[in-house]
C-alpha positions as CSV (number, residue, x, y, z in Angstrom):
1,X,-5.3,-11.9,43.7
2,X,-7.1,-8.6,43.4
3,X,-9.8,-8.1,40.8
4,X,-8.3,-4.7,40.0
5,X,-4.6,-4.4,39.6
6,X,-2.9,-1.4,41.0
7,X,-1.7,-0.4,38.0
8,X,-4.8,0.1,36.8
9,X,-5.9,2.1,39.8
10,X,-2.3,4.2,40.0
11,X,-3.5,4.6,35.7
12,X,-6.8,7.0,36.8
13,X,-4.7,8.4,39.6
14,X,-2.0,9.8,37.1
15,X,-4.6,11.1,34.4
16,X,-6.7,12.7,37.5
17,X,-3.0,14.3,39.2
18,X,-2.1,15.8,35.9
19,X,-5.4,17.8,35.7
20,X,-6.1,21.5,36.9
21,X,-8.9,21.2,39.0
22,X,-11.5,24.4,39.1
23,X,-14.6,24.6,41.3
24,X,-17.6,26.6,40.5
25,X,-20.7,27.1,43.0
26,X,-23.2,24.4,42.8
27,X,-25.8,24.2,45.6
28,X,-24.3,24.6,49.3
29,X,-20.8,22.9,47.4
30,X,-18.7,23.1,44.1
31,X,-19.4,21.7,41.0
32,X,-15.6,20.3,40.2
33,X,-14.1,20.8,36.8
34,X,-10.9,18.8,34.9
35,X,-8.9,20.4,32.7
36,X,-5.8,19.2,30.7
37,X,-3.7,20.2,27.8
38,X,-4.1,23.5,25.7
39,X,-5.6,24.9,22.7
40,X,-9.3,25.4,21.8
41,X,-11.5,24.6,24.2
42,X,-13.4,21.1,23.9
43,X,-15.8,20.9,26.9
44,X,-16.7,16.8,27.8
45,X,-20.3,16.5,29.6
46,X,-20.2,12.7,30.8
47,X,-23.0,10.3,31.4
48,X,-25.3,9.2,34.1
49,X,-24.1,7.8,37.3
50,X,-20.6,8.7,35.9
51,X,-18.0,11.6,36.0
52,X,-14.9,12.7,34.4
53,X,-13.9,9.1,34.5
54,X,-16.1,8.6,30.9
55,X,-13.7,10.3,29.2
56,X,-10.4,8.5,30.5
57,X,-9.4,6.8,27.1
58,X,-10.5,10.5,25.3
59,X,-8.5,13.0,27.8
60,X,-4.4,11.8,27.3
61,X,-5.4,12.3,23.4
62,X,-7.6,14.9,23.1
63,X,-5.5,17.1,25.1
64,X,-2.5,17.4,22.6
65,X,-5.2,19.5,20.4
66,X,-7.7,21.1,22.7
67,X,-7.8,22.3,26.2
68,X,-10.2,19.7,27.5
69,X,-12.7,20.3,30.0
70,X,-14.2,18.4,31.7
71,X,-16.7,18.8,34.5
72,X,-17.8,16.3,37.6
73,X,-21.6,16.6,36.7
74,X,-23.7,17.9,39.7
75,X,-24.7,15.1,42.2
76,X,-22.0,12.8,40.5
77,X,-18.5,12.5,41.1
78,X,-16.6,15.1,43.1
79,X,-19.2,17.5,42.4
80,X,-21.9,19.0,45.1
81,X,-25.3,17.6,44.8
82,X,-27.2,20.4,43.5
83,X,-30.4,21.9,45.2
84,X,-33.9,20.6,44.2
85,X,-36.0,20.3,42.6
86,X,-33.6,18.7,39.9
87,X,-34.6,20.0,36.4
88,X,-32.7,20.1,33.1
89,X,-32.8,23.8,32.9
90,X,-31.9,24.2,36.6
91,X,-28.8,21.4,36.0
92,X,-27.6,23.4,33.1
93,X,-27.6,26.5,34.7
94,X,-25.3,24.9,36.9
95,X,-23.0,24.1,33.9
96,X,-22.8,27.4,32.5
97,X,-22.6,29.7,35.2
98,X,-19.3,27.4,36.2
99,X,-18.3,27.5,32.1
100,X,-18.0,31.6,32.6
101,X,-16.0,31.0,35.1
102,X,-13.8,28.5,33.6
103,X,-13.6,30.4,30.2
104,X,-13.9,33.5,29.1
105,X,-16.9,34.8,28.0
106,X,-15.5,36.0,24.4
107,X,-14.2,32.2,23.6
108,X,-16.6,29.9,21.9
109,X,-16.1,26.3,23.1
110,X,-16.9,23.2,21.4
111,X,-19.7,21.0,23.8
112,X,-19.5,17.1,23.5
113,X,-21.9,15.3,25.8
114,X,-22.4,11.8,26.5
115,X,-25.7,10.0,27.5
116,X,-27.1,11.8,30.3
117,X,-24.3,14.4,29.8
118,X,-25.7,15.1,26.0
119,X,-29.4,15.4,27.3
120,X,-28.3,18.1,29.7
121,X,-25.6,19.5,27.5
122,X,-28.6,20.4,25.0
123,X,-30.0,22.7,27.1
124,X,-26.5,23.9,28.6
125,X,-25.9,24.2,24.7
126,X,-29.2,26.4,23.9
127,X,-28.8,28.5,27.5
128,X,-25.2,29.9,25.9
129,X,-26.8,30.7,22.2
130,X,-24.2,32.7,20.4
131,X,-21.4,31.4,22.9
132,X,-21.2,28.1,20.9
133,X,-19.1,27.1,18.3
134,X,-20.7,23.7,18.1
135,X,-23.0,20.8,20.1
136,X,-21.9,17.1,19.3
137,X,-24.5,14.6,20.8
138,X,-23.1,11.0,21.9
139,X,-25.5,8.2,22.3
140,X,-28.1,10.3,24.6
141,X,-31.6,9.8,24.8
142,X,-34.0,12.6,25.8
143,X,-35.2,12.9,22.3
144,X,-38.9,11.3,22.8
145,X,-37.9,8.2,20.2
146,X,-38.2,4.4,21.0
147,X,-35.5,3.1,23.4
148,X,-34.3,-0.5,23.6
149,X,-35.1,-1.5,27.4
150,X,-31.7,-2.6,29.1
151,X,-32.1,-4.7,32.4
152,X,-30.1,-3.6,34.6
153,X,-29.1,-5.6,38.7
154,X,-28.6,-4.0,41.7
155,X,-25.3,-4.5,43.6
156,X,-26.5,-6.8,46.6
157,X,-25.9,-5.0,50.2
158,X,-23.9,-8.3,51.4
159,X,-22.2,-8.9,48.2
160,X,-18.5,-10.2,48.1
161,X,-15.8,-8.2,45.9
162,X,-16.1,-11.1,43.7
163,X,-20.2,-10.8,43.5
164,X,-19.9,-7.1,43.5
165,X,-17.9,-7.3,40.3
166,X,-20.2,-9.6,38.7
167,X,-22.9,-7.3,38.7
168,X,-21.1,-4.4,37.3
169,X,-19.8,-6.3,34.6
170,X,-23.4,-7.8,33.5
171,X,-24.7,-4.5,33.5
172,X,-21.6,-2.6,32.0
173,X,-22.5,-5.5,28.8
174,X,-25.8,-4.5,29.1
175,X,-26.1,-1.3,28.9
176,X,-22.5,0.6,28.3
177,X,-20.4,-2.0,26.0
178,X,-21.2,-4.4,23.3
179,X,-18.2,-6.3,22.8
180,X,-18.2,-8.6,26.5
181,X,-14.4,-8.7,25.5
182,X,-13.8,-5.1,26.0
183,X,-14.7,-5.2,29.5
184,X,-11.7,-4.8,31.1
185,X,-10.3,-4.3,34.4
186,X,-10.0,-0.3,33.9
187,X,-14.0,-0.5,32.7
188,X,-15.0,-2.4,35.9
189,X,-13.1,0.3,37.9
190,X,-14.1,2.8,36.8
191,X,-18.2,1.5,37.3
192,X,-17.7,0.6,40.9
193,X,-15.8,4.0,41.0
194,X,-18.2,6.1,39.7
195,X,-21.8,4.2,40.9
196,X,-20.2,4.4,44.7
197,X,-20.3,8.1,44.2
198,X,-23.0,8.9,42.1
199,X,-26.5,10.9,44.1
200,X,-27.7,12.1,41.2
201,X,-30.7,9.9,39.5
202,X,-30.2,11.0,36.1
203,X,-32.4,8.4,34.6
204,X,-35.6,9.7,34.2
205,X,-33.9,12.5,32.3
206,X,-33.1,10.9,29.5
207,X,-36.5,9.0,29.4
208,X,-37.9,12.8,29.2
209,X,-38.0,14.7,26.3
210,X,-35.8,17.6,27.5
211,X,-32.8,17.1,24.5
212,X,-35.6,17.4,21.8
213,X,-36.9,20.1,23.1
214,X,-33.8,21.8,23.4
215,X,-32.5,20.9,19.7
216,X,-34.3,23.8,18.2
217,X,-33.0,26.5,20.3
218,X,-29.3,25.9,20.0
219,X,-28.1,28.3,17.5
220,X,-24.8,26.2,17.3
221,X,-23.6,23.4,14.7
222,X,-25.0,20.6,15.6
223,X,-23.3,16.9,15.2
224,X,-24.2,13.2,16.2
225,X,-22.0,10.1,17.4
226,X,-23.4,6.7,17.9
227,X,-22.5,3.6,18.9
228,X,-24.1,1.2,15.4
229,X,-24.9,-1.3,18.9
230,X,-26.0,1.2,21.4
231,X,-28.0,-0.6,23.5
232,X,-30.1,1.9,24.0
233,X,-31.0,2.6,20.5
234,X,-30.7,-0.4,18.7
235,X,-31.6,-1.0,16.1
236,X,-33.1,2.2,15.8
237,X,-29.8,4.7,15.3
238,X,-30.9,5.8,11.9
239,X,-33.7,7.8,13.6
240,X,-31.4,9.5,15.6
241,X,-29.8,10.6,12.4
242,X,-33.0,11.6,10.8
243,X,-34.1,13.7,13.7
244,X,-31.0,15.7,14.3
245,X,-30.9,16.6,10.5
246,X,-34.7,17.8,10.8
247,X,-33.4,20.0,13.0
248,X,-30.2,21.1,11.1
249,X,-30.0,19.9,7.5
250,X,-26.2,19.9,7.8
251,X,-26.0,17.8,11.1
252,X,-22.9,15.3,10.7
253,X,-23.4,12.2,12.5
254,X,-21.6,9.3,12.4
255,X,-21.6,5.6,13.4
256,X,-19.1,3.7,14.9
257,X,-19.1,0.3,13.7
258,X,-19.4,-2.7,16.6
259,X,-19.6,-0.2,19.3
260,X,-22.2,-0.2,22.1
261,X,-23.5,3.0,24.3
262,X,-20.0,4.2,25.4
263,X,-18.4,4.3,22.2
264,X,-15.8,6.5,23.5
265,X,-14.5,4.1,25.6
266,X,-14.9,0.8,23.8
267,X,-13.7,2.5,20.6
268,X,-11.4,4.8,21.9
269,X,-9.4,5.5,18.5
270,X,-12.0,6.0,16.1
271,X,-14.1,8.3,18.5
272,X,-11.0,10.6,19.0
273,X,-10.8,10.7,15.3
274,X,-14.0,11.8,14.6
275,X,-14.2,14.4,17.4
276,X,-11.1,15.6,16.5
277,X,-12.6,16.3,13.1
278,X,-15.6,18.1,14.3
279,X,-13.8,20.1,16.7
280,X,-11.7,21.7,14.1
281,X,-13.5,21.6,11.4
């Protein structure tokens, strides 16, 4: 029997069909955008070695509220692997040059970014200054503050489906989600999915300081979502907290309870609560 059902395959299919796909120059290709629904606009930046994928248990609800948007990151995904050298301020240029094309420059978007996503959305999210409505930060480094260190494997060149999965799974509970029983078929999927096509290297970005230094320029609202068990800030969330609300006293940020680095995924429902609340609020 097949590790992944194709059920669960035709599942990503149908969420990826029912998207309008947009492509905006990046390098000598296109950086490919997602975009479902209608209403406000709620732009999704996902993590490293990722893509729109990040977002699958966010899109089918967030979509009855907000047009959701939701770009292929450069060198990940569908997207074109951008030129080099690979900067944050050269990646987010990327991002917003394709944004003015995807919106119009007189509509203020809310900017959610994930991980790597969130490190590079804080300089997408100081480069548009008065375009903003508001910057939510989810789970990403890139702030210059003590990080848990999370061992990751390599998938073996002569691995068997069965080994191959193996690996994805110890370092999806590893890094990505803290609860061993949420890692489903759809989760392992979507890893070998998105690590087959990922070019990018995106993490020595968010072991820089590039988000902190971006904090202070972003003339947005400014609001935080952890997992309480990110791995890669356990047990040291609180000083995310802190360090956003240096920056703007009025920062919300919020915790989910028993959720690990991709708490949108592993707690799909509460995290489409609370950005639903930010976003229109």
């Amino acid at each position: 029997m097949a590790i992944i059902s194709e059920e669960t395959k035709a599942y990503v299919a149908r969420i990826d069909a029912e998207a309008r796909r947009i492509e905006t120059p990046c390098g000598d290709g296109a950086l490919v955008w997602h975009v479902w629904g209608s209403g406000p606009p709620l732009v999704l930046l996902h993590g490293g070695y990722g893509s729109w994928m990040h977002w699958i248990r966010n899109v089918p609800v967030l979509s009855r509220h907000f047009t959701v948007i939701a770009p292929d990151m450069p060198g990940l995904g569908d997207s074109a692997t951008p030129p080099e050298p690979w900067t944050a301020e050269g990646l987010a240029s990327i991002v917003v040059t394709g944004l003015d094309i995807v919106l119009p420059k007189d509509v203020k978007p809310h900017l959610a970014g994930f991980s790597f996503g969130g490190v590079i959305g804080g300089v997408v999210a100081a480069q548009l200054g008065d375009r903003l409505k508001a910057f939510t930060v989810v789970g990403s480094n890139g702030l210059g503050l003590e990080r848990s260190p999370t061992p990751l494997e390599r998938v073996a060149a002569a691995a068997t489906e069965e080994q191959e999965f193996a690996t994805h799974r110890y370092n999806l509970n590893q890094l990505m989600i803290h609860d061993p029983a949420k890692i489903d078929e759809l989760a392992l999927w979507l890893q070998k999915t998105n690590h087959a096509r990922a070019r990018m290297r995106s993490r020595r970005f968010s072991r820089s300081g590039a988000l902190v230094e971006a904090l202070p320029r972003i003339k947005a609202r400014l609001d935080g979502i952890w997992g309480e068990r990110d791995a890669t800030a356990y047990p040291h969330v609180d000083e995310r907290r802190r360090l956003l609300q240096e920056v703007q006293p009025g920062a919300r940020f919020t915790v989910v309870p028993g959720a690990g680095h991709w708490v949108q995924f592993e707690k799909a429902d509460a995290f489409n609560r609370i950005i639903t609340e930010y976003a229109t609020t």
